[in-house]
N, C-alpha and C positions, 0 to 999 in steps of 0.2 A: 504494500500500500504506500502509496507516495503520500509526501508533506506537505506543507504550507511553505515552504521553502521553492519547490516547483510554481506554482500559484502566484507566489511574489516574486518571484523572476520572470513567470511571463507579463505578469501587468504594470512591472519595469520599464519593459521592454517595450510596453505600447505606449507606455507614459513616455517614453523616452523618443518611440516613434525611432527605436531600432528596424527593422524591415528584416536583417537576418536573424536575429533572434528569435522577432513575433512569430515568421515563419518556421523554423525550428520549434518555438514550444507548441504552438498551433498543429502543425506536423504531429509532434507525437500525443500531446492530447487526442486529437482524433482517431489517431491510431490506436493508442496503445489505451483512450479510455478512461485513463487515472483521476478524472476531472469527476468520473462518479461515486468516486468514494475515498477519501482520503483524512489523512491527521491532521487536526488543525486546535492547535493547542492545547494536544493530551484528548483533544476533544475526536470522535469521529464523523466528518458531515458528508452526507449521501447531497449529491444534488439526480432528481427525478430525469433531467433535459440537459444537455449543452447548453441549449437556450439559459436556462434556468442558471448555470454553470458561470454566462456572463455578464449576464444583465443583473445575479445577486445580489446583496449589498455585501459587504467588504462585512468578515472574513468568509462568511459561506462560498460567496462568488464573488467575481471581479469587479463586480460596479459599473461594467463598462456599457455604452452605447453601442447598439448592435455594429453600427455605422462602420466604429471606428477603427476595427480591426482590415475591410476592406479597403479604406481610404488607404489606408497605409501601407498594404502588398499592394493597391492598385498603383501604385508610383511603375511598378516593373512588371512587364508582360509576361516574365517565368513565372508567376504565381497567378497565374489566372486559373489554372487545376485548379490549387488550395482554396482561392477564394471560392470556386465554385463547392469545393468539397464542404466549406465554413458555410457557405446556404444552405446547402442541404442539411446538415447537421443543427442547423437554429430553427428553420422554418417551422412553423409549427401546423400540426395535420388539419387537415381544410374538417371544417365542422364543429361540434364542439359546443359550449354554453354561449351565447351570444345573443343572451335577452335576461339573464339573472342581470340585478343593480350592481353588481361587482362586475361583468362582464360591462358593461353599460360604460362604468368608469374608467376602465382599460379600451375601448374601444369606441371611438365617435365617430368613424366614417365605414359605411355599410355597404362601400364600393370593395376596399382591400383589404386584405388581412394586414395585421400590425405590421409585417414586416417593408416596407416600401421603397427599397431602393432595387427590389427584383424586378423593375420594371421600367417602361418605355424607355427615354433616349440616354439613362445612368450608362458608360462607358463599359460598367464591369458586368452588366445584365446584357448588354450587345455581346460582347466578348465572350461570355457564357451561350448564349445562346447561339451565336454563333458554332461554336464549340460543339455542343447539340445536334447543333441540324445540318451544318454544311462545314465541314471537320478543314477541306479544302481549304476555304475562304479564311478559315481561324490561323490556319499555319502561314498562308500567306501576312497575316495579320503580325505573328507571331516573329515571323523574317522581316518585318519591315518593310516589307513589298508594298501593302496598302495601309491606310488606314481603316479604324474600327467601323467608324461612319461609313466608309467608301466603299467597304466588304457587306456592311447592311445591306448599303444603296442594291449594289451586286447581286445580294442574294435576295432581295424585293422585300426586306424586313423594313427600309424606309421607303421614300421617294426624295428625289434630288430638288432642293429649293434652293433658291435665289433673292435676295433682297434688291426690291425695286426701289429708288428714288420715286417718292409720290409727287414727279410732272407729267406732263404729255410726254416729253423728249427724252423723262430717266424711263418710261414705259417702255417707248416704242425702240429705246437703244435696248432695253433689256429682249425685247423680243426678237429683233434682229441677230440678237447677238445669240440667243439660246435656243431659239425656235427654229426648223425648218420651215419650208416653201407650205408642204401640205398644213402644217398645227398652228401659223399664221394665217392660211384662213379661215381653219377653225374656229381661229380667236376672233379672226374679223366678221366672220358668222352668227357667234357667242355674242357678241356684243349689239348687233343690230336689233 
Protein backbone atom coordinates (compact mmCIF):
# COMPACT_ATOMS: atom_id res chain seq x y z
CA UNK A 1 0.00 0.00 0.00
CA UNK A 2 1.54 3.25 -0.99
CA UNK A 3 1.61 6.60 1.40
CA UNK A 4 0.86 10.10 1.56
CA UNK A 5 4.26 10.66 0.53
CA UNK A 6 3.37 9.56 -3.30
CA UNK A 7 0.04 11.81 -3.11
CA UNK A 8 2.26 14.81 -2.07
CA UNK A 9 4.72 14.44 -4.61
CA UNK A 10 2.35 14.22 -7.23
CA UNK A 11 0.27 17.52 -6.21
CA UNK A 12 3.93 19.15 -6.02
CA UNK A 13 4.28 18.41 -9.05
CA UNK A 14 1.03 20.01 -10.40
CA UNK A 15 1.52 22.82 -8.13
CA UNK A 16 4.67 23.21 -9.59
CA UNK A 17 3.28 22.75 -13.20
CA UNK A 18 6.39 20.13 -13.48
CA UNK A 19 4.82 18.23 -16.93
CA UNK A 20 7.41 15.38 -16.38
CA UNK A 21 6.69 14.47 -13.19
CA UNK A 22 2.77 15.08 -13.38
CA UNK A 23 3.19 12.63 -16.01
CA UNK A 24 5.01 10.10 -14.25
CA UNK A 25 2.93 10.09 -11.08
CA UNK A 26 -0.34 10.25 -13.21
CA UNK A 27 1.21 7.35 -15.26
CA UNK A 28 1.45 5.09 -12.53
CA UNK A 29 -1.42 6.12 -10.43
CA UNK A 30 -3.47 4.90 -13.38
CA UNK A 31 -1.73 2.00 -13.65
CA UNK A 32 -0.75 0.70 -10.97
CA UNK A 33 -4.16 2.14 -8.88
CA UNK A 34 -2.55 3.13 -5.51
CA UNK A 35 -4.69 6.23 -5.46
CA UNK A 36 -7.52 3.79 -4.17
CA UNK A 37 -6.22 2.91 -1.01
CA UNK A 38 -3.49 4.01 0.72
CA UNK A 39 -1.65 5.44 4.25
CA UNK A 40 -2.22 8.74 5.08
CA UNK A 41 -1.25 9.57 8.56
CA UNK A 42 -1.36 6.17 10.22
CA UNK A 43 -4.70 6.67 8.84
CA UNK A 44 -6.17 4.38 5.81
CA UNK A 45 -8.28 6.25 3.15
CA UNK A 46 -10.00 4.32 0.26
CA UNK A 47 -11.15 6.87 -2.31
CA UNK A 48 -14.45 5.02 -4.35
CA UNK A 49 -13.27 7.05 -8.03
CA UNK A 50 -10.04 8.69 -9.51
CA UNK A 51 -12.43 11.33 -9.95
CA UNK A 52 -13.10 11.34 -6.38
CA UNK A 53 -9.05 10.79 -5.86
CA UNK A 54 -8.67 14.44 -7.27
CA UNK A 55 -11.16 16.80 -6.84
CA UNK A 56 -10.96 15.56 -2.75
CA UNK A 57 -10.05 17.89 -0.29
CA UNK A 58 -6.42 17.66 0.83
CA UNK A 59 -5.47 14.95 2.73
CA UNK A 60 -8.16 12.38 1.37
CA UNK A 61 -7.60 13.78 -2.40
CA UNK A 62 -5.62 16.37 -4.02
CA UNK A 63 -7.96 19.21 -4.19
CA UNK A 64 -7.36 19.70 -7.42
CA UNK A 65 -9.47 21.01 -10.52
CA UNK A 66 -10.34 18.57 -12.90
CA UNK A 67 -8.81 21.13 -15.46
CA UNK A 68 -5.66 21.37 -14.23
CA UNK A 69 -3.94 18.29 -14.79
CA UNK A 70 -4.76 18.45 -18.63
CA UNK A 71 -3.73 22.09 -19.14
CA UNK A 72 -0.47 21.01 -18.07
CA UNK A 73 0.46 17.67 -20.29
CA UNK A 74 -1.49 19.61 -22.92
CA UNK A 75 1.73 22.09 -23.34
CA UNK A 76 3.38 18.79 -25.33
CA UNK A 77 1.63 16.42 -27.80
CA UNK A 78 3.40 13.04 -26.35
CA UNK A 79 0.81 13.13 -23.66
CA UNK A 80 -2.01 13.23 -25.54
CA UNK A 81 -2.55 9.13 -24.78
CA UNK A 82 -2.21 10.16 -21.00
CA UNK A 83 -4.48 12.81 -21.07
CA UNK A 84 -6.87 10.81 -22.81
CA UNK A 85 -6.22 7.90 -20.55
CA UNK A 86 -6.97 10.93 -17.27
CA UNK A 87 -10.65 11.31 -19.09
CA UNK A 88 -11.42 8.23 -19.01
CA UNK A 89 -10.57 7.57 -15.72
CA UNK A 90 -12.46 10.94 -14.18
CA UNK A 91 -15.44 10.83 -16.27
CA UNK A 92 -18.01 9.84 -14.48
CA UNK A 93 -20.83 7.04 -15.86
CA UNK A 94 -23.80 8.84 -17.98
CA UNK A 95 -26.99 8.43 -15.47
CA UNK A 96 -27.07 8.55 -12.05
CA UNK A 97 -29.06 10.85 -9.26
CA UNK A 98 -29.68 14.02 -11.15
CA UNK A 99 -32.84 15.48 -9.41
CA UNK A 100 -32.14 14.78 -5.50
CA UNK A 101 -31.26 18.69 -3.88
CA UNK A 102 -27.78 17.54 -3.44
CA UNK A 103 -27.41 16.55 -7.10
CA UNK A 104 -29.23 19.98 -7.94
CA UNK A 105 -26.32 21.75 -6.04
CA UNK A 106 -23.52 19.94 -7.84
CA UNK A 107 -25.18 20.26 -11.15
CA UNK A 108 -26.85 23.57 -12.85
CA UNK A 109 -26.71 22.81 -16.46
CA UNK A 110 -28.83 19.91 -17.90
CA UNK A 111 -27.01 20.06 -21.29
CA UNK A 112 -23.45 18.34 -19.88
CA UNK A 113 -22.32 16.21 -17.50
CA UNK A 114 -19.88 18.03 -14.95
CA UNK A 115 -17.00 17.27 -16.78
CA UNK A 116 -16.71 20.13 -19.74
CA UNK A 117 -13.71 20.57 -21.36
CA UNK A 118 -14.44 16.85 -23.35
CA UNK A 119 -15.91 18.86 -25.75
CA UNK A 120 -16.35 21.01 -28.86
CA UNK A 121 -13.20 23.25 -30.07
CA UNK A 122 -10.82 22.44 -26.39
CA UNK A 123 -7.59 21.51 -28.26
CA UNK A 124 -7.13 18.33 -26.11
CA UNK A 125 -10.87 16.96 -26.94
CA UNK A 126 -9.96 17.53 -30.83
CA UNK A 127 -6.76 15.64 -30.26
CA UNK A 128 -8.47 12.91 -28.40
CA UNK A 129 -10.99 12.45 -30.69
CA UNK A 130 -9.02 12.66 -33.39
CA UNK A 131 -7.15 9.93 -31.96
CA UNK A 132 -10.54 7.87 -31.87
CA UNK A 133 -11.77 8.19 -35.09
CA UNK A 134 -9.12 8.97 -37.69
CA UNK A 135 -5.74 7.53 -35.84
CA UNK A 136 -4.00 8.81 -39.60
CA UNK A 137 -4.81 12.47 -39.03
CA UNK A 138 -3.68 12.38 -35.15
CA UNK A 139 -0.05 11.11 -36.01
CA UNK A 140 0.04 13.58 -38.61
CA UNK A 141 -0.83 15.99 -35.89
CA UNK A 142 1.45 14.38 -33.60
CA UNK A 143 4.66 14.92 -36.42
CA UNK A 144 3.85 18.39 -36.95
CA UNK A 145 2.75 17.96 -40.26
CA UNK A 146 -0.70 19.80 -39.58
CA UNK A 147 -2.33 21.39 -37.03
CA UNK A 148 -5.11 20.04 -34.43
CA UNK A 149 -7.65 22.52 -36.14
CA UNK A 150 -6.49 21.77 -39.72
CA UNK A 151 -6.64 17.77 -39.16
CA UNK A 152 -10.58 18.59 -37.62
CA UNK A 153 -11.07 20.61 -40.64
CA UNK A 154 -9.66 17.28 -42.63
CA UNK A 155 -11.47 14.81 -41.01
CA UNK A 156 -15.18 17.13 -41.26
CA UNK A 157 -15.19 17.32 -37.35
CA UNK A 158 -15.12 21.37 -38.13
CA UNK A 159 -15.68 23.57 -41.07
CA UNK A 160 -13.01 26.01 -42.37
CA UNK A 161 -14.04 29.87 -41.34
CA UNK A 162 -12.98 33.04 -42.10
CA UNK A 163 -13.21 36.60 -40.43
CA UNK A 164 -14.85 39.12 -42.62
CA UNK A 165 -14.36 42.84 -42.39
CA UNK A 166 -18.01 44.19 -41.82
CA UNK A 167 -17.87 46.50 -45.50
CA UNK A 168 -19.16 45.93 -48.84
CA UNK A 169 -15.25 45.72 -50.01
CA UNK A 170 -13.93 43.55 -46.80
CA UNK A 171 -17.05 41.08 -48.00
CA UNK A 172 -16.66 40.98 -51.52
CA UNK A 173 -12.59 40.75 -51.02
CA UNK A 174 -13.31 37.89 -48.80
CA UNK A 175 -15.31 36.15 -51.24
CA UNK A 176 -13.14 36.44 -54.10
CA UNK A 177 -10.60 35.44 -52.30
CA UNK A 178 -12.06 32.14 -50.65
CA UNK A 179 -14.85 31.22 -52.94
CA UNK A 180 -14.88 29.73 -56.32
CA UNK A 181 -16.62 30.73 -59.61
CA UNK A 182 -19.62 28.05 -58.91
CA UNK A 183 -20.25 29.06 -54.60
CA UNK A 184 -20.03 32.90 -55.64
CA UNK A 185 -23.09 32.57 -57.31
CA UNK A 186 -24.45 30.62 -54.93
CA UNK A 187 -23.92 33.55 -52.63
CA UNK A 188 -25.14 35.83 -55.28
CA UNK A 189 -28.29 33.76 -55.50
CA UNK A 190 -28.55 33.57 -51.53
CA UNK A 191 -28.75 36.98 -51.26
CA UNK A 192 -31.20 38.02 -53.90
Amino acid sequence: MFNERCVRSFREAVEKCNIQHVAGWLQEAIDQGWWRERYCYSNIVRCATFREFITGPVPDGCGLDLERIPKILGIDDKYTDLIARYREAVVMPRGGDRKSEKAREIKTDNIRLDFTDGHGTARSYTLDRLRRKVPDLFERVVRGELSAHAAAILAGFRVKTISVPVTVNGCVSAIRKHFNDEQRREIAEAIR
